[in-house]
C-alpha positions as CSV (number, residue, x, y, z in Angstrom):
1,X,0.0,0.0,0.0
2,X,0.7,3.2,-0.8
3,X,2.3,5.9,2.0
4,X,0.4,9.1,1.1
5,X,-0.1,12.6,2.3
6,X,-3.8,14.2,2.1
7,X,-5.2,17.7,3.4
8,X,-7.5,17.9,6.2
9,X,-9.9,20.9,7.1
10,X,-11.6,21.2,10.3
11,X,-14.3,23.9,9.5
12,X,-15.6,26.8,11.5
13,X,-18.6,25.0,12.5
14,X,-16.4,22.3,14.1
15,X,-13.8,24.6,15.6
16,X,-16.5,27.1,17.1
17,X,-17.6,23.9,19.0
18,X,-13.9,22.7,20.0
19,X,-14.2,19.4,18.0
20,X,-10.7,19.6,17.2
21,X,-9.1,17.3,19.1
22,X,-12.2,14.7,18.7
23,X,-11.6,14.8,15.3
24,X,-8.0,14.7,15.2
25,X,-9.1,11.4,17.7
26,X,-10.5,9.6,14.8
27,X,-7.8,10.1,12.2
28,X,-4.6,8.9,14.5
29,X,-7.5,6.1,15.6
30,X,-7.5,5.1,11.8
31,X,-3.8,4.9,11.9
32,X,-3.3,8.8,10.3
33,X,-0.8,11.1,11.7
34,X,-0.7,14.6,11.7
35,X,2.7,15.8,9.9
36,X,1.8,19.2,9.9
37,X,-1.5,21.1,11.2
38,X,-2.1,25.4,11.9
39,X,-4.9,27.4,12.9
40,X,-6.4,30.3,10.4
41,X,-8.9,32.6,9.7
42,X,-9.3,32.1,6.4
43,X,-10.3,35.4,4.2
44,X,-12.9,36.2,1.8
45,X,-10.2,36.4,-1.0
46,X,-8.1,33.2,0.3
47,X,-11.3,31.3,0.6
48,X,-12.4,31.7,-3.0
49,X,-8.4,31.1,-4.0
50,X,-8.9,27.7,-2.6
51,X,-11.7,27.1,-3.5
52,X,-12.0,28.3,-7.1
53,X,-12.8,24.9,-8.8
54,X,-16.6,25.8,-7.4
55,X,-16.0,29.3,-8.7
56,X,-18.9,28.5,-11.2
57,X,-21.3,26.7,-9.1
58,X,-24.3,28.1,-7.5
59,X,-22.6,27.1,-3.7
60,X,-19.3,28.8,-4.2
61,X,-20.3,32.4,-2.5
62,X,-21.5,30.7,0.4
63,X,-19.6,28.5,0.9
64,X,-16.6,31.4,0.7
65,X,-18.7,33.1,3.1
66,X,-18.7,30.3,5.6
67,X,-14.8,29.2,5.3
68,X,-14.0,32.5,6.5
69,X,-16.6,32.9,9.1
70,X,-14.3,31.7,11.9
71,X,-10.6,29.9,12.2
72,X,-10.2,26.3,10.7
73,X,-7.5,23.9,11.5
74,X,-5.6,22.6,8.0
75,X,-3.8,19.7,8.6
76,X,-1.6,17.5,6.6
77,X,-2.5,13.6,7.4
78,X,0.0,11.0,6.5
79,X,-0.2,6.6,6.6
80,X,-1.2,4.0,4.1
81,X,-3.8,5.5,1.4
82,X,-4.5,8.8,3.6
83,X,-6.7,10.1,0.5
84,X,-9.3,7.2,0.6
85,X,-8.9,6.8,4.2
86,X,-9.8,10.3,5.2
87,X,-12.6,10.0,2.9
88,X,-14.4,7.2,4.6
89,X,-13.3,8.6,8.5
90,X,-15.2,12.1,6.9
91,X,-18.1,10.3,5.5
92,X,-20.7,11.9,2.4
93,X,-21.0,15.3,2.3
94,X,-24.5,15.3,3.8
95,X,-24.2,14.3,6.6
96,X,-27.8,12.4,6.3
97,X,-25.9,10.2,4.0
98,X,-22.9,9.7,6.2
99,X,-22.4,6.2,7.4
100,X,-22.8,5.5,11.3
101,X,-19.2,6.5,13.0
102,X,-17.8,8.9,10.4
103,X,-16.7,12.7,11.0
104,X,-19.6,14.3,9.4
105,X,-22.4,11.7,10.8
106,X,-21.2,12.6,14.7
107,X,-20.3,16.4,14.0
108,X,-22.1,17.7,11.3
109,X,-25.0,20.3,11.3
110,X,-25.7,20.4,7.7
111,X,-25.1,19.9,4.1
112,X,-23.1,23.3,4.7
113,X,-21.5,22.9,8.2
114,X,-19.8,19.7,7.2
115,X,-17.4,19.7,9.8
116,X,-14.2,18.6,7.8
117,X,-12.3,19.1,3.9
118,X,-10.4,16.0,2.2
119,X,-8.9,16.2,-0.9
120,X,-10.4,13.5,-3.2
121,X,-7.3,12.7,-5.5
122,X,-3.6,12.4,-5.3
123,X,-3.0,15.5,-7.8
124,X,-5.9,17.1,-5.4
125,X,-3.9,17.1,-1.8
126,X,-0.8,17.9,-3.7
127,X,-2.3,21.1,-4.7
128,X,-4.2,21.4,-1.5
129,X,-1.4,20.6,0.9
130,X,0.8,23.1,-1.1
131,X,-1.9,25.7,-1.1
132,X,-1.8,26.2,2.9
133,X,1.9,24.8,3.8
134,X,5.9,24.7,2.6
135,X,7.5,21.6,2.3
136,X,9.2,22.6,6.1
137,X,6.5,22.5,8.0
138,X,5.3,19.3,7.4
139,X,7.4,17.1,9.8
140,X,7.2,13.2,9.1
């Protein structure tokens, strides 16, 4: 298997609530580690910057407005298949879809306030990880 390195967002819905560290629980409890992790308030500008592949959806604004609506925690996850791993520990989206146990089934509030990002390809969390971090801060 295949030693990988994926992003991780905890979003302001989950950090206004301090579910931080329960989070961060269930990724080392899948046998992830954390090789690099920061606190942010995200702004308007940086927001849309990261997320500009929705740039043309009808979600992107709000969803701009909510990642900068209060500090997030990116992360940089490590282990065997982080991608697909941090996937399934997130769960669907919607959290109504969400299988029993997974991030967004325990913490989420909404479709919205989904509690946690994951990148969903290799090429993905390379962007992704570079987008928030240099190569020295994440620590192996």
């Amino acid at each position: 298997m295949a030693i990988e390195k994926t992003l991780s967002l905890i979003k302001p819905d989950a950090t206004a609530r301090n579910l931080t560290g329960k989070i961060n629980q269930m990724f080392e409890d899948a046998g992830l580690r954390i090789v690099a992790q920061k606190r942010l308030h995200l702004t308007k500008d940086q927001a849309g910057a990261f997320y500009a592949v929705h740039k043309e959806r009808p979600f992107f604004n709000d969803l701009c407005e909510f990642m900068c609506s209060g500090p997030i925690v990116a992360q940089v996850l490590e282990g065997e298949n982080a991608i697909a791993k941090n996937r399934e520990i997130m769960g669907a989206t919607n959290p109504a879809e969400a299988a029993e146990g997974t991030i967004r089934k325990l913490f989420a509030t909404s479709i919205d306030a989904n509690s946690v990002h994951g990148s969903d390809a290799p090429e993905t969390a390379r962007e992704e990880v570079a987008f928030f971090f240099s190569g020295l801060e994440i620590v192996g």
